[in-house]
C-alpha positions as a printed Julia matrix, in Angstrom:
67×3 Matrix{Float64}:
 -16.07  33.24  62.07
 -16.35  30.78  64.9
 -19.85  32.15  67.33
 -19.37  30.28  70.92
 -20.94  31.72  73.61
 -20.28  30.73  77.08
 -22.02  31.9   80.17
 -21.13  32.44  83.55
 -20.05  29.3   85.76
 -19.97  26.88  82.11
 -17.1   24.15  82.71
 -15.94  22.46  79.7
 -13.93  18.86  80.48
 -11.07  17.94  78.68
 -10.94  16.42  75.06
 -13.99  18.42  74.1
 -14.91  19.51  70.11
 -17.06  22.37  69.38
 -17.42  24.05  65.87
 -19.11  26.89  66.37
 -19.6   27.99  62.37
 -23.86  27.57  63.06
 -23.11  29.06  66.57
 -22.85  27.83  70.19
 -24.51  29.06  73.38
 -23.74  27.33  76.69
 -26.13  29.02  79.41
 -24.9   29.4   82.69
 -24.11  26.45  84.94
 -23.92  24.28  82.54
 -21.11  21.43  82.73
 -20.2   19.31  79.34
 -18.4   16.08  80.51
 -15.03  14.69  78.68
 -14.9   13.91  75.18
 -18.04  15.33  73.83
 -18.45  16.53  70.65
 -20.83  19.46  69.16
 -21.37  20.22  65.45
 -23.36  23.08  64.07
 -22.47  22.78  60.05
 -22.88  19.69  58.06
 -23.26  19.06  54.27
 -26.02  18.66  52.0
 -26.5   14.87  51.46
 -29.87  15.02  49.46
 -28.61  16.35  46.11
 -27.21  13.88  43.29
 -24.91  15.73  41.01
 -22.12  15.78  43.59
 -20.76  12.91  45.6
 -20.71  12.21  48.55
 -21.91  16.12  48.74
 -21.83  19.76  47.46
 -20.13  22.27  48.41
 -22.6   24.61  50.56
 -22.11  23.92  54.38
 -25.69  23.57  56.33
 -25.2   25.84  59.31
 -27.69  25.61  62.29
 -27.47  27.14  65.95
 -27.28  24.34  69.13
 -28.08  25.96  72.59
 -26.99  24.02  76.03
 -29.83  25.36  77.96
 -29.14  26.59  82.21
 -27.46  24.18  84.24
């Protein structure tokens, strides 16, 4: 399930990447310029039976706070 929440009056510019699978909340106003990039899931790197990591995805929410 892919959790992006945008606001009223949020402009996204072109060539933008957001994966939403820890969640995404633009608040209103905000603007993200070209080309930027926003990850909310990662992999554990700290364990040492798997390489380069396991198979759990670390999820965490990012919030764009009010323009």
């Amino acid at each position: 399930m892919i959790n992006i929440k945008l606001k009223k009056y949020t402009r996204i510019g072109s060539d933008c990447f957001l994966n939403g699978e820890g969640g995404i909340t633009i608040e209103e106003g905000s603007i993200l310029a070209p080309s930027v990039t926003i990850l909310t899931s990662s992999h554990n790197y700290s364990q040492n039976n798997l390489m380069p990591y396991d198979f759990k995805d670390l999820k965490k929410p990012v919030t764009i706070g009010k323009g």
